[in-house]
C-alpha positions as CSV (number, residue, x, y, z in Angstrom):
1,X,-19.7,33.9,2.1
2,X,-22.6,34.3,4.2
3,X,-24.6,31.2,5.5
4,X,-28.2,31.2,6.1
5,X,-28.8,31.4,9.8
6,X,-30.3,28.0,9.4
7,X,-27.3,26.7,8.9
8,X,-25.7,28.8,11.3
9,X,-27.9,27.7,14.5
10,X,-26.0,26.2,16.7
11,X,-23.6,25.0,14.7
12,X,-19.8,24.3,15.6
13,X,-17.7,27.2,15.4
14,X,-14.8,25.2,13.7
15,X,-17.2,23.9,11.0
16,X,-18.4,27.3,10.3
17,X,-14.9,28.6,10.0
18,X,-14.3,25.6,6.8
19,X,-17.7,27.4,5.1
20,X,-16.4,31.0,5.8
21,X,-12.6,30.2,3.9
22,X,-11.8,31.9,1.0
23,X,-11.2,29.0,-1.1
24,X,-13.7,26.3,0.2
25,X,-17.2,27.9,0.0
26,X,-16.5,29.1,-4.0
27,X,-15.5,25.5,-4.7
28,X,-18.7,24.0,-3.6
29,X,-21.2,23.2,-6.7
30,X,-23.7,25.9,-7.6
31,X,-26.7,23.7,-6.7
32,X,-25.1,23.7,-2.8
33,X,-24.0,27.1,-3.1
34,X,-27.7,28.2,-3.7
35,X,-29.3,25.9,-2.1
36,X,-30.3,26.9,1.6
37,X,-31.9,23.9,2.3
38,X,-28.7,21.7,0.9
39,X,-25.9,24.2,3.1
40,X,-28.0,24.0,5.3
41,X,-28.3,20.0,5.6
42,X,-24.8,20.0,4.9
43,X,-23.3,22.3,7.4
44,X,-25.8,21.3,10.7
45,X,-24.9,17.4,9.7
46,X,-21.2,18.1,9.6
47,X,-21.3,20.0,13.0
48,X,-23.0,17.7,14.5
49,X,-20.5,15.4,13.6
50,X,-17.6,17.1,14.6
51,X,-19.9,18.0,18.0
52,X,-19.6,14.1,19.2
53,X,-16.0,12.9,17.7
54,X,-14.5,13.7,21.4
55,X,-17.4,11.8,23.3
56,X,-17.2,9.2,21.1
57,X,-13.5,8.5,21.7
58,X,-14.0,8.3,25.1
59,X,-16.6,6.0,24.6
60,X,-14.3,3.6,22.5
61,X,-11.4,4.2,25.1
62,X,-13.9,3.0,28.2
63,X,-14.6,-0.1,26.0
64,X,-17.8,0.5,24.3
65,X,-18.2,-0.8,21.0
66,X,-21.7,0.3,20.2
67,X,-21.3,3.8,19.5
68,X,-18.9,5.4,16.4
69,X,-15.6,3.7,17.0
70,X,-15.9,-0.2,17.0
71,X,-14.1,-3.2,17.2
72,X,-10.2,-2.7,16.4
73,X,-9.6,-3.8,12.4
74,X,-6.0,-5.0,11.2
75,X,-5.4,-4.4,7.7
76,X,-2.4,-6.2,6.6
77,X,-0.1,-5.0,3.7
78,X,-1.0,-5.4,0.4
79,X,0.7,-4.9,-3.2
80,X,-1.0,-2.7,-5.6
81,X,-0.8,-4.1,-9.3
82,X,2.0,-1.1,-10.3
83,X,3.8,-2.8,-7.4
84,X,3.5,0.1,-4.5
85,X,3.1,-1.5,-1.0
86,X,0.3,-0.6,1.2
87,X,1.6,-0.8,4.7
88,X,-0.4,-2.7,7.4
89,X,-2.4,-0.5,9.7
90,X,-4.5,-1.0,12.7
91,X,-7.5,0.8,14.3
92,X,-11.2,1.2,15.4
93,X,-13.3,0.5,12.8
94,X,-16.0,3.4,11.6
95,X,-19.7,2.4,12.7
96,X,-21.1,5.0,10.2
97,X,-24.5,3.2,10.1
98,X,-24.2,4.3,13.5
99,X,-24.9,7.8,12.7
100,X,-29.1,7.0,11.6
101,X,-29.4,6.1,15.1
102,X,-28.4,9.6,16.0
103,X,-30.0,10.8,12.8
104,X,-27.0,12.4,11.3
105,X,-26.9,11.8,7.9
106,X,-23.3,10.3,6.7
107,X,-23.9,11.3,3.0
108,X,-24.1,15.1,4.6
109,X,-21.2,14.9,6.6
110,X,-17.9,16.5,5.0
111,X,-14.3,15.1,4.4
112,X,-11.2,16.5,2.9
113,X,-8.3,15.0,1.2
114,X,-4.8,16.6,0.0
115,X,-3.7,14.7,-2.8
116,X,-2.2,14.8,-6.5
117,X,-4.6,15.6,-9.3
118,X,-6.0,12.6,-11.5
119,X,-8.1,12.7,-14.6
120,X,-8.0,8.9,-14.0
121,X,-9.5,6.8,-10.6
122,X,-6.6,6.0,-8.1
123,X,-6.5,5.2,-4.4
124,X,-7.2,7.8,-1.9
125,X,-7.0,6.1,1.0
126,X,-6.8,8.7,3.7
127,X,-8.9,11.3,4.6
128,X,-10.3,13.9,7.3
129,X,-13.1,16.0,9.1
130,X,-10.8,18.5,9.6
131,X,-10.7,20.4,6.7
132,X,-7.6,23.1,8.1
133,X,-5.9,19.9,8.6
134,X,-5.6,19.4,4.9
135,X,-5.3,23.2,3.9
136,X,-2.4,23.9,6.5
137,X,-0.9,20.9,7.5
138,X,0.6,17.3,6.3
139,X,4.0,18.9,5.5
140,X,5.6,15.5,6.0
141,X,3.1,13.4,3.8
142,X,3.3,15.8,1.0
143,X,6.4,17.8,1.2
144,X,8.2,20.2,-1.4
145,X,6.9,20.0,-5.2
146,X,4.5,17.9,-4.7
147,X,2.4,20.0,-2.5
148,X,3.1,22.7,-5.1
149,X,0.4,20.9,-7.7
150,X,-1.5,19.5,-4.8
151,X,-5.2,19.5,-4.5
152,X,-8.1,19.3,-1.9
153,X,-10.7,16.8,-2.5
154,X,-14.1,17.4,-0.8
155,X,-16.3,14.3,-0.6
156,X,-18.6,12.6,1.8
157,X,-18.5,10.4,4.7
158,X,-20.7,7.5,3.3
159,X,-19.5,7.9,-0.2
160,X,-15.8,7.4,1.2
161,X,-16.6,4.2,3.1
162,X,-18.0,2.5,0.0
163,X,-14.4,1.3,-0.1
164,X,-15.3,-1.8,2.5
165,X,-15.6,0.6,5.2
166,X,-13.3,3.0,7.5
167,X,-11.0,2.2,10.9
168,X,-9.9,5.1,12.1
169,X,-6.7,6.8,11.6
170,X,-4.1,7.1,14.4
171,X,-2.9,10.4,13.3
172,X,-6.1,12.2,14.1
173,X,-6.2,16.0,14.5
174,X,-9.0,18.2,15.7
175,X,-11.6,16.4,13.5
176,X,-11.6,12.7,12.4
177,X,-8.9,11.3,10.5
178,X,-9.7,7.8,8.9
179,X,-7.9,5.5,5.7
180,X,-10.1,3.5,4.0
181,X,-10.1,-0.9,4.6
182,X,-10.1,-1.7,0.8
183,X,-7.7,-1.0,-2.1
184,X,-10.2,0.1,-4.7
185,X,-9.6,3.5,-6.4
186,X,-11.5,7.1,-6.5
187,X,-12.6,9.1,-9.4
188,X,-11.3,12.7,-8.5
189,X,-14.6,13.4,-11.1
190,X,-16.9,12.5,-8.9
191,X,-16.0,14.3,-5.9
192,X,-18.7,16.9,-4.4
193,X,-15.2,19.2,-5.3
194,X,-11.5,19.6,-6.3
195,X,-9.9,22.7,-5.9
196,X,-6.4,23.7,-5.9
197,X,-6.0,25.8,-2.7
198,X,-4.6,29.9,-3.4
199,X,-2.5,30.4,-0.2
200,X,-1.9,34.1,-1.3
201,X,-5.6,34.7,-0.1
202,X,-4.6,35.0,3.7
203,X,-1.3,36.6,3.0
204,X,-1.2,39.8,5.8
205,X,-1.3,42.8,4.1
206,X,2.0,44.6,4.1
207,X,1.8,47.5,6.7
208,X,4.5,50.5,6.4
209,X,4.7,52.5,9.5
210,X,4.9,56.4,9.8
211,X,7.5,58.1,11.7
């Protein structure tokens, strides 16, 4: 998988490690795949993203409102219609129209969510910047046999906060973790991808030793 150097200028080395995995970069739609402007766009806008997440937390945690993380958002449990509950949650509330003021461009800006395949819309409420998060970890949200037919969603940061908006998640990891205000559901379809991760592909090789 190799990047245009582009893309690779000054970029952040954990980002470039997401474009470099085995089972990400393949995923990715042709028309990004060969596109050098589009990786390109996509991987120095998601970079710079994950550059400023620490700053920007300190920011909030000094009291500053204006920057990424804003005012503190309740959202109080709900019922879905197939009655689930929806737990209340609190947290800072994603400024992504923030972002043009930096010019980083939220529609370029990568997020990943584990979840269970749907040919239909459903919620998908929660989701990350941290795309190892999703490949390696959340053993306790998705345990067993349900990550056995788990997949990774890849979508976008403004197209995930068309569900009236972001606060962000308090179970954040090295990127940005965030759930989603409304209770309005996602077609898997659209989704920039949907992969089904091979774990085999970073199996060690097996090494016999000589005596």
């Amino acid at each position: 998988m190799n990047l245009p150097e582009k893309a690779m200028e000054n970029a952040n080395p954990f980002v470039l490690e997401y474009f470099q995995d085995p089972n990400l970069f393949p995923a990715l739609p042709e028309e990004i795949r060969n596109s050098e402007e589009r990786l390109t766009e996509i991987v120095q806008n998601t970079s710079r993203f994950s550059d400023l997440i620490h700053k920007e937390r300190q920011k909030r945690w000094n009291g500053d409102l204006t920057g990424l993380l804003g005012e503190e958002v309740q959202v109080p449990e709900k019922e879905h219609a197939d009655g689930r509950t929806r737990h209340a949650e609190d947290g800072y509330r994603v400024n992504v129209d923030y972002l043009k003021t930096i010019n980083i461009d939220a529609s370029k800006v990568l997020f990943f969510r584990l979840t269970q395949p749907s040919d239909e819309p459903k919620p998908e409420y929660y989701w990350t910047s941290d795309y190892f998060e999703v490949l390696r970890g959340l053993d306790a949200e998705i345990p067993g046999e349900q990550r056995d037919h788990a997949v990774i969603l890849v979508s976008d940061l403004e197209t995930i906060s068309g569900n009236e908006g972001l606060i962000q998640d308090m179970n954040d990891d090295q990127g940005l973790s965030v759930r989603q205000i409304g209770t309005g559901s996602f077609d898997q379809k659209k989704a920039i991808a949907r992969f089904k991760p091979d774990h085999d592909l970073y199996d060690e090789p097996e090494i016999t030793l000589v005596i």
